[in-house]
C-alpha positions as CSV (number, residue, x, y, z in Angstrom):
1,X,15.1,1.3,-16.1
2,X,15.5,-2.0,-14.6
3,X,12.5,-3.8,-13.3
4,X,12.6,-6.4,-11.0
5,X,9.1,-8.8,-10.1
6,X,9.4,-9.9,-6.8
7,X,5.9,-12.0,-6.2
8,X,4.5,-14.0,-9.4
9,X,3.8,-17.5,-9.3
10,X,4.5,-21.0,-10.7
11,X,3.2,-24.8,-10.4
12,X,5.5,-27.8,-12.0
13,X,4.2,-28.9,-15.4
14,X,3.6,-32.2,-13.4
15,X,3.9,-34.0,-9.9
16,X,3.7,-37.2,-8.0
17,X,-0.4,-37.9,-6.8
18,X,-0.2,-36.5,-3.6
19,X,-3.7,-38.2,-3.1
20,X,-2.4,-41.2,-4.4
21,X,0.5,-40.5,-2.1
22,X,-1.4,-39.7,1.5
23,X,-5.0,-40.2,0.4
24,X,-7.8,-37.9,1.0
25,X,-9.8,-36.3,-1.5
26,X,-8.7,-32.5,-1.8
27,X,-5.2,-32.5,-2.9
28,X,-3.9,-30.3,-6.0
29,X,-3.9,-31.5,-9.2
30,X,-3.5,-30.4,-13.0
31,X,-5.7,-31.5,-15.4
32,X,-4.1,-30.4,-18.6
33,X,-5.8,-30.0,-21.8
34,X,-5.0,-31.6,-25.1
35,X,-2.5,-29.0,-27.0
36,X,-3.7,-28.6,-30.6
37,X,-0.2,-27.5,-31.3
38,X,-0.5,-23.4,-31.5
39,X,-0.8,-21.0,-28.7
40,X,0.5,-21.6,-25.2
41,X,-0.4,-24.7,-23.6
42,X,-3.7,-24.7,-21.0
43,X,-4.7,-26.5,-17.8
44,X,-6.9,-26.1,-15.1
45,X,-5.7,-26.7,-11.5
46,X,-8.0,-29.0,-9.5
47,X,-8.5,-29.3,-5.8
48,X,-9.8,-32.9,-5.3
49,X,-12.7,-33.4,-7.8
50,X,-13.4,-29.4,-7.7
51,X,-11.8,-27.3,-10.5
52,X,-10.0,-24.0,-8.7
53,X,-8.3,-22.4,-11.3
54,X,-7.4,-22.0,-15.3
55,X,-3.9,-21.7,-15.7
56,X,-1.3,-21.7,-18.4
57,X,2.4,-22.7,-19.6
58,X,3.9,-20.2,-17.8
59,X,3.5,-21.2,-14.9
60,X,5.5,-23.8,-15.7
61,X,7.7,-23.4,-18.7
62,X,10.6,-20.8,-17.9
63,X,11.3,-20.5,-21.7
64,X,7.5,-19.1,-22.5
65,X,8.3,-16.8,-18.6
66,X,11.5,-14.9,-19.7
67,X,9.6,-14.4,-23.5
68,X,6.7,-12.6,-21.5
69,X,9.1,-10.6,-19.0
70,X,11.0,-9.5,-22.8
71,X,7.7,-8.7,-24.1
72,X,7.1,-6.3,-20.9
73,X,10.6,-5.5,-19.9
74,X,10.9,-7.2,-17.0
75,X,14.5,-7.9,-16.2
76,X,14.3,-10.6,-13.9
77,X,11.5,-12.3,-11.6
78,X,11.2,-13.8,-8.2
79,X,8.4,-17.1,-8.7
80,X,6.6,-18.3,-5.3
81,X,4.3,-21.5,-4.9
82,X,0.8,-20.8,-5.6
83,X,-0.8,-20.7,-1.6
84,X,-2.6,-23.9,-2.8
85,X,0.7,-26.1,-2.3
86,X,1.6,-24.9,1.3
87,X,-0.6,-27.9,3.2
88,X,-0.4,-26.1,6.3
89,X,-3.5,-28.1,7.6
90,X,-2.0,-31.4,6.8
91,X,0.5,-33.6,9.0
92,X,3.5,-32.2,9.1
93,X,5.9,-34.6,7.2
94,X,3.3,-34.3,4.7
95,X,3.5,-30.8,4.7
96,X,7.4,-31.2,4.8
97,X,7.1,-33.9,1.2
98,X,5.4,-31.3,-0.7
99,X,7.5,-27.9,0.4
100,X,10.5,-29.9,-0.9
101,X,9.3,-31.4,-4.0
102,X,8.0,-27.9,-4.8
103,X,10.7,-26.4,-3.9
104,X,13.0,-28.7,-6.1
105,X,10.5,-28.1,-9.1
106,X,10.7,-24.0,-8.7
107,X,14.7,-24.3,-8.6
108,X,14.1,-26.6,-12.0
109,X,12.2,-24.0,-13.6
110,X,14.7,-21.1,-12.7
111,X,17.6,-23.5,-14.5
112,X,16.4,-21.6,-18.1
113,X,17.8,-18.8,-17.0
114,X,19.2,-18.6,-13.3
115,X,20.4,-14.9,-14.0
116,X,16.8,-13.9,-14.5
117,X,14.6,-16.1,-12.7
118,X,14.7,-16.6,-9.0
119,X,12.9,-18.5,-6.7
120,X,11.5,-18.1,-3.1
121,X,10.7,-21.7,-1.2
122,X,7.8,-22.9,1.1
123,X,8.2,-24.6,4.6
124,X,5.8,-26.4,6.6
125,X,4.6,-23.7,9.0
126,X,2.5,-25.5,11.1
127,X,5.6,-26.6,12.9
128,X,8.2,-24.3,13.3
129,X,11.2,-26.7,14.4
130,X,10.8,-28.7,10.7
131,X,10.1,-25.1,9.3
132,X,13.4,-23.8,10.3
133,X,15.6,-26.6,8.6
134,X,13.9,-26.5,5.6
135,X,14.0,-22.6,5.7
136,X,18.0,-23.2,6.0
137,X,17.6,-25.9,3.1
138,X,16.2,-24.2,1.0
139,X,18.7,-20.9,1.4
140,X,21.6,-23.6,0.7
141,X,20.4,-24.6,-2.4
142,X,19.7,-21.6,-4.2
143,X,16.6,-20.0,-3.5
144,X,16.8,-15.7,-2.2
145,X,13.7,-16.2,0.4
146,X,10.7,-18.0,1.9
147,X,7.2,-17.2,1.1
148,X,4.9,-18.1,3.8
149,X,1.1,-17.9,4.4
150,X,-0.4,-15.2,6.7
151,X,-1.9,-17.4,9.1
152,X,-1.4,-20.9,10.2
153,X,-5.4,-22.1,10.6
154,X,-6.1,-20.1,13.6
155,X,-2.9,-18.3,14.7
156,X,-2.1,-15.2,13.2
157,X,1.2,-14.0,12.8
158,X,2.2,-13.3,16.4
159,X,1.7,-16.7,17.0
160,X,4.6,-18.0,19.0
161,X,5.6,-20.5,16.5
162,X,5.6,-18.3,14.0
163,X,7.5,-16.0,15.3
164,X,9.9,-18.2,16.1
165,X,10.6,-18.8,12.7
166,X,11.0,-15.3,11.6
167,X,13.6,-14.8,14.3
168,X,15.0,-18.1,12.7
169,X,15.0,-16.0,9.1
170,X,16.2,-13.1,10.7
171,X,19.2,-14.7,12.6
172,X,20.5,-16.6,8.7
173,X,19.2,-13.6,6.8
174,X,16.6,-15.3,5.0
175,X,14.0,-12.8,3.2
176,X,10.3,-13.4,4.0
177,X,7.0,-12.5,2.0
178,X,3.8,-12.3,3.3
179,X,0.6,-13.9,0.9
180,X,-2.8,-14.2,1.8
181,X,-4.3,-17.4,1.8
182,X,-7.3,-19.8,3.3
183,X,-9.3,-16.1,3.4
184,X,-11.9,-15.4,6.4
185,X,-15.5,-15.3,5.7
186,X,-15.2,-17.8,3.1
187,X,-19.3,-18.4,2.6
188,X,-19.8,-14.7,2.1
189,X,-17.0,-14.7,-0.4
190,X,-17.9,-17.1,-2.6
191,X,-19.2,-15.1,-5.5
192,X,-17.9,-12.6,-7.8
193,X,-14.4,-13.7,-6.8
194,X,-14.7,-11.4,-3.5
195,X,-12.3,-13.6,-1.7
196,X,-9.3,-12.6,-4.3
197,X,-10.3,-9.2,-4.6
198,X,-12.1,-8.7,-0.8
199,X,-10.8,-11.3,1.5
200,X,-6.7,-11.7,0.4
201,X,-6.5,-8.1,1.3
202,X,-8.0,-8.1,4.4
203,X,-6.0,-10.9,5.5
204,X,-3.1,-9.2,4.3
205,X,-3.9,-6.2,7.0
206,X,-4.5,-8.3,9.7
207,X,-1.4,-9.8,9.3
208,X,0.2,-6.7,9.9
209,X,-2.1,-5.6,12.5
210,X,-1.1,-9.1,14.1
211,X,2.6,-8.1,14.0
212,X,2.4,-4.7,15.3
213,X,-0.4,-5.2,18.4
214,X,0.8,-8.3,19.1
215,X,4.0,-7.6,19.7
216,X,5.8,-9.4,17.1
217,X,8.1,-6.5,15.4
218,X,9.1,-5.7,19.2
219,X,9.7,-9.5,19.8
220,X,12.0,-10.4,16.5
221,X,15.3,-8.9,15.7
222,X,15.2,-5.6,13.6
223,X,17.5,-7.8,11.5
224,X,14.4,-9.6,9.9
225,X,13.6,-9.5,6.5
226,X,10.0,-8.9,5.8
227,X,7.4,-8.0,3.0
228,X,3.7,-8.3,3.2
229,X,2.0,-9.0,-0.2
230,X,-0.5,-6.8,-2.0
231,X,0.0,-3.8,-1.0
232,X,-0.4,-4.8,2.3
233,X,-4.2,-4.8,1.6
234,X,-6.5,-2.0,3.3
235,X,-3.7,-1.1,5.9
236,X,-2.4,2.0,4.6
237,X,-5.7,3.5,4.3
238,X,-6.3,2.4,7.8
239,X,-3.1,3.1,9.5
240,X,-5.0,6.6,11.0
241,X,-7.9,4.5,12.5
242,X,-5.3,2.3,13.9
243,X,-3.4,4.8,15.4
244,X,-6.0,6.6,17.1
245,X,-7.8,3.7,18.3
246,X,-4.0,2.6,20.0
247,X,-4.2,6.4,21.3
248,X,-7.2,6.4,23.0
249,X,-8.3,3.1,24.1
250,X,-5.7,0.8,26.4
251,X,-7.2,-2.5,24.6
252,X,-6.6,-1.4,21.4
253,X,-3.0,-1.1,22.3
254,X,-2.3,-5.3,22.8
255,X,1.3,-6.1,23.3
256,X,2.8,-3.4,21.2
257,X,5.5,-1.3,23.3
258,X,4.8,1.8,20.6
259,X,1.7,3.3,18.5
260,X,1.1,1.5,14.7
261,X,3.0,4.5,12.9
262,X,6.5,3.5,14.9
263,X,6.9,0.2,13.1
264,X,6.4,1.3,9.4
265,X,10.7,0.8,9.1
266,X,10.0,-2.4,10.3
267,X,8.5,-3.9,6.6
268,X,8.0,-3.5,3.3
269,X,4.8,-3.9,0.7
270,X,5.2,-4.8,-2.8
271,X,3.6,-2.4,-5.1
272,X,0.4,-4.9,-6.9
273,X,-2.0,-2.0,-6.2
274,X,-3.0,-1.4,-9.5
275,X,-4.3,2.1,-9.0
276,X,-2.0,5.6,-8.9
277,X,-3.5,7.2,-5.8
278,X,-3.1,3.5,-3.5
279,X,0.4,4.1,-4.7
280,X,0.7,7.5,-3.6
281,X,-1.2,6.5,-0.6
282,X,1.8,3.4,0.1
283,X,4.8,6.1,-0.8
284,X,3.1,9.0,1.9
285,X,2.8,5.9,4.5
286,X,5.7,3.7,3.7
287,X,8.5,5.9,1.9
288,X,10.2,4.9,-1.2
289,X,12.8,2.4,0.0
290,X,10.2,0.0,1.8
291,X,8.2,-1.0,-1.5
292,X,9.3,-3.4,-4.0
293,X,7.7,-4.0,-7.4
294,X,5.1,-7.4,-7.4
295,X,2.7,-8.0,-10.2
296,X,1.1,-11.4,-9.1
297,X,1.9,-12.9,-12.5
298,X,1.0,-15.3,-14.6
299,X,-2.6,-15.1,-12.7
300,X,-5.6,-13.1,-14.6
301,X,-5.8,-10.6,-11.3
302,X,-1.9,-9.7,-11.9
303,X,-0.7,-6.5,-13.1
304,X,-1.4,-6.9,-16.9
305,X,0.6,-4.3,-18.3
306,X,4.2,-5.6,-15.9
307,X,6.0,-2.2,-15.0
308,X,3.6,0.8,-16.1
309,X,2.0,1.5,-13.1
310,X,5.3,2.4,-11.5
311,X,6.5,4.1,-14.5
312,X,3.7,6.3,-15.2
313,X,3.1,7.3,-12.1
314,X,2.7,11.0,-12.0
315,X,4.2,11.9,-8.3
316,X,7.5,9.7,-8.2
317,X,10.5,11.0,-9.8
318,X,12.5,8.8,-12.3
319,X,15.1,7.7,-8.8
320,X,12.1,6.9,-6.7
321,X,10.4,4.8,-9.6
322,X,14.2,2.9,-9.8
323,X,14.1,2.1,-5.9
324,X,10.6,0.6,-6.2
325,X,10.8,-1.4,-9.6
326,X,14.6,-3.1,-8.5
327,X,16.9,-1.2,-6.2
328,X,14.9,-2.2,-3.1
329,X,14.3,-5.8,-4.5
330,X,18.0,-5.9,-5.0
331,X,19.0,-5.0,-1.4
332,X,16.3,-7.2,0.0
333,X,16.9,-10.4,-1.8
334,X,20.7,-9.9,-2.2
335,X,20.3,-10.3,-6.4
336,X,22.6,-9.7,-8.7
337,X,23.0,-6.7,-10.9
């Protein structure tokens, strides 16, 4: 079968100090550690002063990417920036410096192999004018989609702005994904890695929530090409609490001109679930043709074993398992076969 990986990650080997650059103290960083000369090459990402993350080479090197896709049959990938690089809360033209330098550096990476390797760019969301021409950038120099955050500080994603740039997407046909980032609750997160594994989902769902009660999927053309990250957290599971609160109370309704369960054609979830019955649970809700295979690699909280929970699963037949693990991905980001 072919498999397709529509959300995993990169960061440049290197780039210019952003600190040095705009100043401030909590700008991204790599701090690489000294190669002895076997093994893959280490370094841990830095935020300011604070360490943040351990990564490795491929997050960087495309060469040491395509061996790990051979080593899991993984035909070809989709990278993203790490939610780190967006600098939504920054000035805009600062935002606008780093979504193009990163953007550059993902299209570099992708050059080891442009049949297999694609690339999704950032925009400066925070303003939705300078969002849009880079969106349209970005499309004219190669890369399949933009990747944006979930939320913009305080606005969710039926915020005006934002919506206008989807309807921007929608009107050039420019895939979008959905990731979680700058999680809620942050001080009762803090341990045990609960904003990963607690808060990115629910930020995912309220995303979606967002859309649906606030009127967004009934404000944007059907045209628009959207996928939420994750699974699209806890939403699945709740869809029947949503419903039946929209049913039965008038505020629970918002701005949505139809209940929760009218707008499932409207997006579609990638498949980094990691467990056989959430995936049953997204293919009873969503249907086969609205979920694409993700695995969140190169990161430690990525699908380990690329492909097998798709492929073992016990419910799907061998043409639904196809759809989810390329043939969606394909139609969605227009890739070649």
């Amino acid at each position: 079968m072919k498999v397709v990986d529509i959300h995993s990650h990169f960061f440049p080997k290197t780039w210019p100090s952003l600190q040095q650059k705009f100043g401030g103290d909590d700008w991204p960083w790599l701090r690489h550690q000294k190669s002895n000369g076997s093994g893959l090459e280490k370094a841990m990402l830095m935020k300011g002063n604070k360490e943040f993350r351990p990564i490795y080479s491929a997050c960087w090197d495309g060469k040491v990417r395509i061996e790990e896709m051979d080593q899991h049959g993984v035909d070809q990938q989709i990278i993203s920036a790490t939610p780190i690089l967006f600098a939504y809360e920054k000035p805009v033209e600062q935002s606008l410096y780093c979504a193009q330098l990163f953007n550059d550096a993902a299209l570099e990476i992708c050059q080891v192999n442009p049949q297999r390797l694609f690339a999704m760019a950032q925009v400066p969301l925070q303003d939705p004018d300078v969002a849009c021409v880079e969106a349209s950038r970005a499309k004219s120099t190669g890369h399949v989609g933009i990747q944006i955050g979930n939320h913009v500080g305080l606005k969710n994603m039926d915020d005006e702005g934002v919506l206008t740039f989807l309807q921007h997407c929608a009107s050039e046909d420019i895939p979008v994904f959905v990731h979680p980032w700058d999680m809620m609750a942050a001080e009762r997160t803090k341990d045990y890695m609960m904003g990963w594994t607690v808060g990115m989902p629910a930020e995912t769902q309220l995303s979606i929530v967002s859309m649906i009660l606030g009127g967004g999927f009934d404000r944007v053309s059907k045209e628009l090409k959207i996928c939420f990250a994750h699974g699209g957290g806890a939403f699945a599971f709740l869809l029947g609490r949503l419903e039946n609160a929209w049913l039965h109370r008038d505020i629970a309704r918002g701005k949505s001109a139809h209940p929760p369960s009218y707008y499932l054609d409207r997006f579609y979830l990638d498949t980094a679930v990691f467990d056989h019955d959430a995936l049953q649970l997204l293919v009873s809700k969503m249907g086969t043709d609205r979920l694409m295979f993700g695995t969140d690699y190169p990161f430690p909280l990525g699908e380990q074993q690329m492909g097998q929970l798709i492929k073992t699963a016990p419910q799907l037949t061998e043409l639904n398992k196809q759809k989810l693990l390329a043939s969606n991905a394909e139609q969605f980001f227009v890739l070649p076969k």
